[in-house]
C-alpha positions in Angstrom: -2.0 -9.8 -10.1 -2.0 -10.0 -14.1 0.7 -12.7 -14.1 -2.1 -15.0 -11.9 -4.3 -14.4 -15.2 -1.9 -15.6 -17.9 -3.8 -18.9 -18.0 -7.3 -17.2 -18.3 -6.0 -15.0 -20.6 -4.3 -17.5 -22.9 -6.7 -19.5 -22.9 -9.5 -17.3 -23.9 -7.4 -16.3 -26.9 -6.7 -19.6 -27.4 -9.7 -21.2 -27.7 -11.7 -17.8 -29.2 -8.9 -18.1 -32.2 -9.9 -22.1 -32.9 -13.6 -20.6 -33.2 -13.1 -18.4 -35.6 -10.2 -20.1 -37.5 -13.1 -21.7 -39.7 -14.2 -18.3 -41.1 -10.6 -17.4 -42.2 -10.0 -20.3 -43.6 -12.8 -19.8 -46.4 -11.8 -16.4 -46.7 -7.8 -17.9 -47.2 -8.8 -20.6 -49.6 -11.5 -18.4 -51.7 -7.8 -15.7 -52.0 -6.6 -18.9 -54.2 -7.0 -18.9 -58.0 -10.3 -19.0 -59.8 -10.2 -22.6 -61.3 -12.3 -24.0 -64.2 -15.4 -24.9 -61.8 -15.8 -21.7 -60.2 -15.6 -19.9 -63.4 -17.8 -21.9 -65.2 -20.1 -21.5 -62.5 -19.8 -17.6 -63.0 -19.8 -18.0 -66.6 -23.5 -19.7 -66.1 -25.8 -20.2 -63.1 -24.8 -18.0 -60.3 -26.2 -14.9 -61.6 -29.6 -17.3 -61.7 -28.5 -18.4 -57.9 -27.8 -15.2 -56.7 -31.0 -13.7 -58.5 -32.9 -16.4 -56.4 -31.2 -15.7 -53.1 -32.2 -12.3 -53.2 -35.8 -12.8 -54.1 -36.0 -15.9 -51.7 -34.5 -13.2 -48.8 -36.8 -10.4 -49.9 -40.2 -12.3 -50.5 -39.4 -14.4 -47.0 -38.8 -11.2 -45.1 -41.7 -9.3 -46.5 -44.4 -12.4 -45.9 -42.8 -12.8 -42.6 -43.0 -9.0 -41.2 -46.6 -9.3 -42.8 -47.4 -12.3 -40.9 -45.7 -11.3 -37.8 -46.0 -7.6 -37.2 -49.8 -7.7 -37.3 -50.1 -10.7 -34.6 -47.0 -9.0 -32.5 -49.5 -5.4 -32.4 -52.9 -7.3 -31.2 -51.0 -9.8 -28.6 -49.5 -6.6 -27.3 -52.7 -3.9 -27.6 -55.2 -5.5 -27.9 -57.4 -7.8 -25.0 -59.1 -10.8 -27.1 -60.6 -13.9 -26.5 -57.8 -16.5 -25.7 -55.2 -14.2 -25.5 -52.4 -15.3 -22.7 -52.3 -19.0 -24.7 -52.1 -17.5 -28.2 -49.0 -15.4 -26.6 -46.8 -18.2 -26.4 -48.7 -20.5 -29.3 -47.5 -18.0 -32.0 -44.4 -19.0 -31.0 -44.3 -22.5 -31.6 -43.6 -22.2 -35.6 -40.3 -22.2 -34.7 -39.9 -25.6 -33.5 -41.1 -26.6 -37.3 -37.9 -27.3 -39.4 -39.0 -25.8 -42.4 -38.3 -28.9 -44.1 -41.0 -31.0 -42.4 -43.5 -27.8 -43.1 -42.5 -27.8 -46.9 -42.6 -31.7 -47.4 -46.5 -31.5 -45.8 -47.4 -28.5 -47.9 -46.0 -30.1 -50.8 -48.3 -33.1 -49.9 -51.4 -31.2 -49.5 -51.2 -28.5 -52.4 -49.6 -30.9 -55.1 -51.5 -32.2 -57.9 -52.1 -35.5 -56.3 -53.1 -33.9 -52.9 -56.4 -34.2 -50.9 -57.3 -30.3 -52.3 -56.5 -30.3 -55.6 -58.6 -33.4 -55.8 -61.1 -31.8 -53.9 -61.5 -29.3 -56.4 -61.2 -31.2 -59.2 -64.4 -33.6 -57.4 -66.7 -30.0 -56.8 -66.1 -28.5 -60.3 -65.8 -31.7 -62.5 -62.5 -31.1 -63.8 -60.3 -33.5 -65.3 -56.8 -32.2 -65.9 -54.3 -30.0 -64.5 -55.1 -28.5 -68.4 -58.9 -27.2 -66.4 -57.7 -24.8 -64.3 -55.0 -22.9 -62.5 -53.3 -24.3 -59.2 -50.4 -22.3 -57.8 -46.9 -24.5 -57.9 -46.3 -25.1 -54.6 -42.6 -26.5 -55.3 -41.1 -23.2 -56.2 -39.7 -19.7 -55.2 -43.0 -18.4 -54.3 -43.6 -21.9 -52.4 -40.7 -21.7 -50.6 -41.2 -18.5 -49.6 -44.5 -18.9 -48.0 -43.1 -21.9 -45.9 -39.8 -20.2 -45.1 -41.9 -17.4 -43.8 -44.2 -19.9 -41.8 -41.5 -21.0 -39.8 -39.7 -17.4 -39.3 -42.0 -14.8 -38.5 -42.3 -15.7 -34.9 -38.6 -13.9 -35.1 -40.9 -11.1 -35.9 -43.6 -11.7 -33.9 -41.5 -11.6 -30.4 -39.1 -8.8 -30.8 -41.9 -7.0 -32.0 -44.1 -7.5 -29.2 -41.7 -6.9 -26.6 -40.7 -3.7 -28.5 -44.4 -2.2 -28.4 -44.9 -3.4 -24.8 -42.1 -1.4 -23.3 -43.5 1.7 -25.1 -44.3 4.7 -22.6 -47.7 4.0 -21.3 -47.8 8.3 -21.2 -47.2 8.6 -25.2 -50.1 6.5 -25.9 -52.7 8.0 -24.1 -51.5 11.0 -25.0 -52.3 9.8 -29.3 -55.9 9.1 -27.3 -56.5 12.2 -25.9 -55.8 13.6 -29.0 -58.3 11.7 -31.0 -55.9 8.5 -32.7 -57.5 5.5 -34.0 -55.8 2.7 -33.3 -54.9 2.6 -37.0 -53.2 6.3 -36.1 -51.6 5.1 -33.3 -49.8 2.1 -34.7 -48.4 3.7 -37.7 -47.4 7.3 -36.1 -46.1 6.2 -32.3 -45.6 2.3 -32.1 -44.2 1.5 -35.3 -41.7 4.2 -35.6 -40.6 3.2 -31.8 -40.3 -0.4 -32.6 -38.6 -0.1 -36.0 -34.9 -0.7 -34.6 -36.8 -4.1 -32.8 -38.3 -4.7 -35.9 -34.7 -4.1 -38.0 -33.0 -6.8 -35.9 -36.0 -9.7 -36.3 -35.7 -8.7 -40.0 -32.2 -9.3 -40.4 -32.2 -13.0 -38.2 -35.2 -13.4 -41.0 -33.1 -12.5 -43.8 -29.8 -14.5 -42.0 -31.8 -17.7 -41.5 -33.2 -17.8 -45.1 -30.0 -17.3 -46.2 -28.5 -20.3 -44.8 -31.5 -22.4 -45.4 -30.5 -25.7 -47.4 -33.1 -28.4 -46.5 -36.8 -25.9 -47.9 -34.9 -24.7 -50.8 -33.2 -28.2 -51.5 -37.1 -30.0 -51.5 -38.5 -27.4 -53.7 -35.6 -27.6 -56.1 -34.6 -23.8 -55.7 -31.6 -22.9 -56.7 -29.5 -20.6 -54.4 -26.0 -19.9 -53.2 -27.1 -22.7 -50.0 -27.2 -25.4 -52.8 -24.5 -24.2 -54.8 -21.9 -24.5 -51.9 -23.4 -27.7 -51.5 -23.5 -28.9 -54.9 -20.0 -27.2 -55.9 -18.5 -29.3 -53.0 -20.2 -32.7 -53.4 -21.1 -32.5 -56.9 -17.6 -31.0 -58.3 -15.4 -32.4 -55.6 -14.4 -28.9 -55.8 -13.7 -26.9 -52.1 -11.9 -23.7 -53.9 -14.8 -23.1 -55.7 -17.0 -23.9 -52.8 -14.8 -21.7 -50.2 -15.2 -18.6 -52.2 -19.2 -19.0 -53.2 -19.4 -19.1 -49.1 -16.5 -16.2 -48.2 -19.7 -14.4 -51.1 -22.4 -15.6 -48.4 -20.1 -14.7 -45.6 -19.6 -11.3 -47.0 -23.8 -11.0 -47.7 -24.4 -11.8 -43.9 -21.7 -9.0 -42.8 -23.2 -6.1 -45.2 -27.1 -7.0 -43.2 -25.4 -7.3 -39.6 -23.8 -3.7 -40.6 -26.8 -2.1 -42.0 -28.5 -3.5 -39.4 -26.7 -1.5 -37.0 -25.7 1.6 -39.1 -29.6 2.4 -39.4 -30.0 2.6 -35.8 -27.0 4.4 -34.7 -28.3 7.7 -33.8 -31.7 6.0 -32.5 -32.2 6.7 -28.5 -34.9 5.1 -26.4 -35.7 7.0 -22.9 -38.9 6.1 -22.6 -40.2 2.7 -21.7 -42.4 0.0 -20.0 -46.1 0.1 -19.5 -46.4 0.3 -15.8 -48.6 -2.5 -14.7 -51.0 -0.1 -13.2 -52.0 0.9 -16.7 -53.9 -1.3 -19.4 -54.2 1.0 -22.2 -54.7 -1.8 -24.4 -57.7 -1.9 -27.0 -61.0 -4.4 -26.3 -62.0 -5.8 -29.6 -65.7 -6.2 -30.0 -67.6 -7.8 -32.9 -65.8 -8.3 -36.5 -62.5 -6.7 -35.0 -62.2 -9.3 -32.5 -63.5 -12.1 -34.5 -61.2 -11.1 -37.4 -58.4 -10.8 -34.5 -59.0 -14.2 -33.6 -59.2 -16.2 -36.6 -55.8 -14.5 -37.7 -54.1 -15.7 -34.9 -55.3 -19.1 -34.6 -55.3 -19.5 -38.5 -51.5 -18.7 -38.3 -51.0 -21.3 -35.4 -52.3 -23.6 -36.9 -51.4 -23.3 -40.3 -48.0 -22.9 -39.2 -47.9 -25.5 -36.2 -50.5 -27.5 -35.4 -51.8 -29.2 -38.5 -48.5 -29.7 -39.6 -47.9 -31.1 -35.9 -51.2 -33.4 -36.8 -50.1 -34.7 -40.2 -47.2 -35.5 -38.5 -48.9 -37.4 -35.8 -51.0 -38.9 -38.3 -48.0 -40.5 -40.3 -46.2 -42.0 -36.8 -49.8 -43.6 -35.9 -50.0 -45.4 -39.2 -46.7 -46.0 -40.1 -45.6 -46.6 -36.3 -43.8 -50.1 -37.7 -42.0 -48.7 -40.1 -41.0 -45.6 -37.9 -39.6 -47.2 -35.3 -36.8 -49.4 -36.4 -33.4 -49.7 -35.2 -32.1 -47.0 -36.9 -34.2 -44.6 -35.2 -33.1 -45.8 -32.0 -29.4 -45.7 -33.0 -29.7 -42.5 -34.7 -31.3 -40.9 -32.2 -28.3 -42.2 -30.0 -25.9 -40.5 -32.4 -27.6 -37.3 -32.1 -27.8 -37.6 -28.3 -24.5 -37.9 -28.2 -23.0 -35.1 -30.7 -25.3 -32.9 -29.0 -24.8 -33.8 -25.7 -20.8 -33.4 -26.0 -20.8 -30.2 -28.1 -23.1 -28.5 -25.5 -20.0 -29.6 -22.6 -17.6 -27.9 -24.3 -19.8 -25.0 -25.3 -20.4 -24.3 -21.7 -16.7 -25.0 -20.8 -15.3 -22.6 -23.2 -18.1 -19.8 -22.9 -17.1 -20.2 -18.8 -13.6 -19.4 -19.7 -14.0 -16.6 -21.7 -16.4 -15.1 -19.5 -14.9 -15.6 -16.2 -11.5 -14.1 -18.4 -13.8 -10.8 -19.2 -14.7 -10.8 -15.1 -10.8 -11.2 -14.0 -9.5 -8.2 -15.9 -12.5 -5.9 -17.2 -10.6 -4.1 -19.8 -12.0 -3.6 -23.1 -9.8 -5.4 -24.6 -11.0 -8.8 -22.6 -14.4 -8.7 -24.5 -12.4 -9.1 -27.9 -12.1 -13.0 -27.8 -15.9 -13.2 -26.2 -16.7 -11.5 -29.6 -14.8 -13.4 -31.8 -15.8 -16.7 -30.3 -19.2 -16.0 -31.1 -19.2 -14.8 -34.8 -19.6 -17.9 -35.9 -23.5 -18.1 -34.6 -23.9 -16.0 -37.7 -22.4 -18.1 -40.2 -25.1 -20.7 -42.1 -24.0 -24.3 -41.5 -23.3 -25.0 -44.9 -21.0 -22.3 -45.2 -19.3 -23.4 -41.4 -18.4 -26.7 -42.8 -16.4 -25.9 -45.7 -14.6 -23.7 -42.7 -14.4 -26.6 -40.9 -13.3 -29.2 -43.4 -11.0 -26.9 -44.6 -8.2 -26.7 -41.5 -9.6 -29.9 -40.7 -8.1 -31.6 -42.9 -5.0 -29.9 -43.8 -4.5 -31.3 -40.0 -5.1 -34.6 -40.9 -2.7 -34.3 -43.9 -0.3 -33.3 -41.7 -0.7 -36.0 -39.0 -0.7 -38.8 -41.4 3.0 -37.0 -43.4 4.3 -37.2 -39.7 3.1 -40.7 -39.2 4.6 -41.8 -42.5 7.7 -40.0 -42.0 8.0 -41.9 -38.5 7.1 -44.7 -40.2 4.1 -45.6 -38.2 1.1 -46.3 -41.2 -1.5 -44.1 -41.7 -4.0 -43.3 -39.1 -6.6 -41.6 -41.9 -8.8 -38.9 -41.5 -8.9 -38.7 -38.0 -10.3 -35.2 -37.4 -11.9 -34.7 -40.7 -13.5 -38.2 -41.2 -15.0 -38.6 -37.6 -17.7 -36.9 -35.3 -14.7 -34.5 -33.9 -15.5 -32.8 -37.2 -19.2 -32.1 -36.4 -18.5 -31.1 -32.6 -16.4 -28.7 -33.7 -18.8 -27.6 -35.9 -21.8 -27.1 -33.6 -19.3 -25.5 -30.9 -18.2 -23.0 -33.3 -22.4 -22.7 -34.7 -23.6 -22.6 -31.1 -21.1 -21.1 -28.9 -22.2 -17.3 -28.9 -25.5 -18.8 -27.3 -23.5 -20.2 -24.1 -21.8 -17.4 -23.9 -24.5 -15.2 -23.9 -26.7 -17.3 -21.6 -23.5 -17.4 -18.8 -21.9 -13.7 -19.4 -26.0 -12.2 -18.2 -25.5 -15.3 -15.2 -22.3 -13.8 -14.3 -23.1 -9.5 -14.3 -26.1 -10.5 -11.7 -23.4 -11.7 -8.6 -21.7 -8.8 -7.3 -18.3 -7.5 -7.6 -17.9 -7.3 -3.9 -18.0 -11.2 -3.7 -15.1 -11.5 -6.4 -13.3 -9.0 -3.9 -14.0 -10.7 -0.4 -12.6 -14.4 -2.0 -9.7 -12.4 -2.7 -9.3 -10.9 0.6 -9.6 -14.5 2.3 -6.5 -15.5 -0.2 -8.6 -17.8 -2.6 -6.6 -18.0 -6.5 -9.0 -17.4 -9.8 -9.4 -21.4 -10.4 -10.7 -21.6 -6.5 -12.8 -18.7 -6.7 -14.4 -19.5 -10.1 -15.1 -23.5 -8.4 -16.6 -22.2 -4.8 -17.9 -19.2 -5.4 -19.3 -18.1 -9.0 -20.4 -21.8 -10.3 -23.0 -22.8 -7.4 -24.3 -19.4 -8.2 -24.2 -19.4 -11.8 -25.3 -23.1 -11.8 -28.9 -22.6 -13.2 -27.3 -20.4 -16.2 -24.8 -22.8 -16.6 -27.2 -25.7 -17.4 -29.7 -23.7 -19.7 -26.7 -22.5 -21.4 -25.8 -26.4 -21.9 -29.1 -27.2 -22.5 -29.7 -24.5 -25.1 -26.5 -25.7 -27.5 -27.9 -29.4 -27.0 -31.0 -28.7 -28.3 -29.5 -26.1 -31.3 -27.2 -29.4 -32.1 -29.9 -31.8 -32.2 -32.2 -29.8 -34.7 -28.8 -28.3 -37.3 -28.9 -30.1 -40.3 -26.9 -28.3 -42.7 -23.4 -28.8 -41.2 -24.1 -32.4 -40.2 -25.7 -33.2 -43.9 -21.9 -32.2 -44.7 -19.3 -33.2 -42.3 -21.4 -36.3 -41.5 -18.9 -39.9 -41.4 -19.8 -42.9 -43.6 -22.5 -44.1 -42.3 -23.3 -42.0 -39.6 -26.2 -40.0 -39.4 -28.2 -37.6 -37.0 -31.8 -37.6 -36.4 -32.0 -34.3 -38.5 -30.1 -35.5 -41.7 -32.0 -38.8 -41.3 -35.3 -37.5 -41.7 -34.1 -34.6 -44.2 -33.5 -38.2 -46.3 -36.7 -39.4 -45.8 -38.4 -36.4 -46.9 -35.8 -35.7 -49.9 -37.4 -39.3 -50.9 -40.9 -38.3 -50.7 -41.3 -40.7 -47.2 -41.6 -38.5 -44.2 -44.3 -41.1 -42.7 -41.0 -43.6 -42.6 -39.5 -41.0 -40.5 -42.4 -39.7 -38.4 -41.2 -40.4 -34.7 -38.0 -38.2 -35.9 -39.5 -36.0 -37.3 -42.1 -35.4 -33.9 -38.9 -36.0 -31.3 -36.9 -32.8 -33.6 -40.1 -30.6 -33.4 -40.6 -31.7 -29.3 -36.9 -30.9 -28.9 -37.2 -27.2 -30.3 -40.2 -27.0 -28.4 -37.8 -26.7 -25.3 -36.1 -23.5 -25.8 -39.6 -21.4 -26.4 -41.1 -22.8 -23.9 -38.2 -20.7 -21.3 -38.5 -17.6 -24.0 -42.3 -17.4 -23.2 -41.6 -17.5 -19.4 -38.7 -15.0 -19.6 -40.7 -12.8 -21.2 -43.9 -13.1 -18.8 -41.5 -12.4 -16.0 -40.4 -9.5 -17.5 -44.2 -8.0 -18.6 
């Protein structure tokens, strides 16, 4: 039987090697020699990029579990006003690039916005010399709007942690006497804290690899400095080993991550549906409740949303040109193409993993999907680096044949951004299509062998029509992640090729988003897609 699964099992080894090929390479190339860039770079402004990492990571993180962990706690214990739309509305800030959010701050809370010159109308003020404005394009700044967009991480895992708490443990703090206050800090948040861990670390991850908030508020971290060592230097040594540093940052909070919660156990969970022990808010409470949650909506997601609207409706003509339509093709069809071989490969491995079932099977699901935690600026030096040793080597061969140079024919096209957002996006078709795959029974894999069907027939007649529905949300889910990524296409990008994403990241850069308002609306639609199925997944579950 094992010699009928030499082609799965090649393949998945195969293909789950490619994947992760990007990741040695920076490790390879940062082994080299430190050269004069990199070590003038040591010499001078990493310690101030590394120093503003950290305190971008830290202040982020802390805003964002300040701004999630309290909305998470009443959506899940409390009954207000409103309460079943504000479940999934606090979950829209994540459609926002954080980008888009930053640009629109910038243009409300700068100098020349409408409330500085509110203020400067009601008090009489005449320069900036009259009072004291907080800079909104800074570290602090980008904090705040980094945190905007990324508490909702927060805000569902810790939800969904306090709603599968034993219904018994808190009536039990009730009976003996708990405030709510009590009850929160002493039973919930000590049950939810590995939840809590996990939300905190995709926080800390997706602020690390942030490029397009830090770039528009001019702050410094190791993000830019891959960027700026690689474009601004010409200098992909230098670049490879500031990213294998970033690579090695994202590792240590994966491994903490997990090391903190090793000796946790859970036996206790759900609320039975039988049981509301939730809390009725009644006068301030509830009012205070209400205009925390709904201020956070909509300082996070709908006036943004409306400034937005209010830039395509006046700048409609200059918004829809035909490099909207063309770039919107491009994207369309990067995305669309990444997300086929996504699913293609994450059925492979998967089906692989179903065939044999040793432990040994789940090694090249793993790697395949490490490279959902690499930042996309980081994933295209990986990419560019093999990349184009390739194309060196294709165009020695073609010499040596004498057959001209074909150029950069990997490197210098869109193959290199669909490799890109396969490796990116790959652990989330895998994901979506290994939980499609555990729900059909072994005892179906065991009657198509019985009737004399091979692996390729059985995977074709029997598993896809089932796993058809997983299949295309698994699709649909890397389409979506490749329309919004910026970072790796603002890299790996051809002459004069761009996406939706890195064409309004240019407008914005420029200081004119309303140019770009119909992109910048179709991005935020598009990520609107994905948390719209979170939200029912997790009704059906509660």
């Amino acid at each position: 039987m094992k010699e009928k699964h030499i082609f799965w099992q090649s393949s998945s080894w195969v293909l789950s090697l490619l994947l992760v090929l990007p990741i040695l390479a920076i490790f390879y190339t940062a082994l080299g020699d430190s050269d004069e860039v990199f070590s003038h770079l040591m010499s001078t402004v990493m310690g101030t990029y590394a120093a503003n990492t950290v305190w971008l990571v830290l202040g982020t993180s802390v805003l964002a579990l300040l701004l999630g962990l309290p909305s998470a706690w009443i959506m899940a214990m409390c009954r207000i006003p409103g309460e079943k739309i504000l479940q999934w509305a606090l979950v829209l800030p994540l459609a926002m690039p954080g980008y888009i959010v930053g640009y629109i701050y910038t243009n409300w809370f700068d100098y020349a916005g409408p409330v500085q010159i509110f203020l400067r109308d009601v008090f009489g003020w005449e320069t900036i010399h009259d009072y004291w404005f907080p800079n909104i394009r800074s570290l602090g700044g980008a904090c705040v709007v980094l945190a905007l967009v990324l508490y909702p991480y927060i805000y569902l895992l810790a939800r969904a942690a306090f709603m599968e708490q034993s219904v018994s443990l808190l009536q039990s703090a009730r009976l003996l006497r708990c405030s709510p206050w009590q009850s929160f800090r002493r039973i919930s948040l000590p049950l939810s804290r590995p939840s809590i861990a996990v939300a905190l670390s995709l926080v800390a991850m997706e602020t690390l690899g942030d490029f397009g908030t830090v770039s528009y508020f001019a702050v410094n971290t190791l993000t830019t400095a891959v960027y700026d060592t690689w474009l601004g230097y010409s200098n992909l040594n230098a670049a490879a080993k500031i990213s294998s540093l970033m690579l090695l940052v994202i590792f240590f909070l994966i491994s903490t991550e997990r090391f903190s919660r090793r000796k946790q156990k859970l036996f206790q969970q759900q609320f039975e549906h039988d049981d509301d022990v939730r809390y009725t808010l009644t006068g301030a409470k509830k009012w205070c409740a209400i205009i925390w949650c709904w201020g956070l909506v909509g300082m996070a997601f709908a006036f943004p949303l409306l400034q937005l609207c209010y830039y395509a409706w006046h700048y409609f003509a200059e918004s829809w040109t035909t490099q909207f339509l063309q770039y919107s093709l491009n994207s369309l069809s990067v995305s669309i193409i990444a997300a086929v071989v996504a699913v293609i490969l994450a059925l492979i491995v998967n089906f692989y993993r179903r065939l044999d079932g040793s432990k040994y099977t789940a090694v090249p699901m793993r790697l395949a999907s490490m490279g959902y935690a690499v930042p996309g600026t980081v994933l295209a030096i990986g990419v560019i680096i093999p990349l184009t040793s390739v194309d060196h080597l294709v165009n020695d061969l073609a010499r040596s044949y004498e057959l001209g140079r074909p150029g950069l024919i990997f490197s210098g096209t869109m193959f290199a951004i669909i490799f890109a957002f396969v490796v990116r996006f790959a652990a989330v078709a895998i994901g979506s299509i290994e939980s499609s795959l555990a729900k059909i029974s072994p005892s179906l894999d065991m009657a198509s062998k019985t009737m004399g069907y091979a692996s390729t027939a059985m995977l074709r007649r029997v598993h896809l029509p089932l796993i058809r529905r997983g299949c295309l949300i698994a699709g649909l889910l890397v389409f979506i992640e490749s329309m919004k990524e910026l970072n790796a296409a603002l890299l790996l990008r051809p002459f004069n090729f761009e996406t939706l994403a890195t064409y309004v990241f240019n407008f914005a850069s420029d200081e004119q988003l309303e140019q770009a308002a119909l992109s910048a609306i179709l991005l935020v639609i598009v990520g609107l897609i994905p948390l719209v199925m979170i939200n029912r997944s997790l009704e059906q579950k509660h």
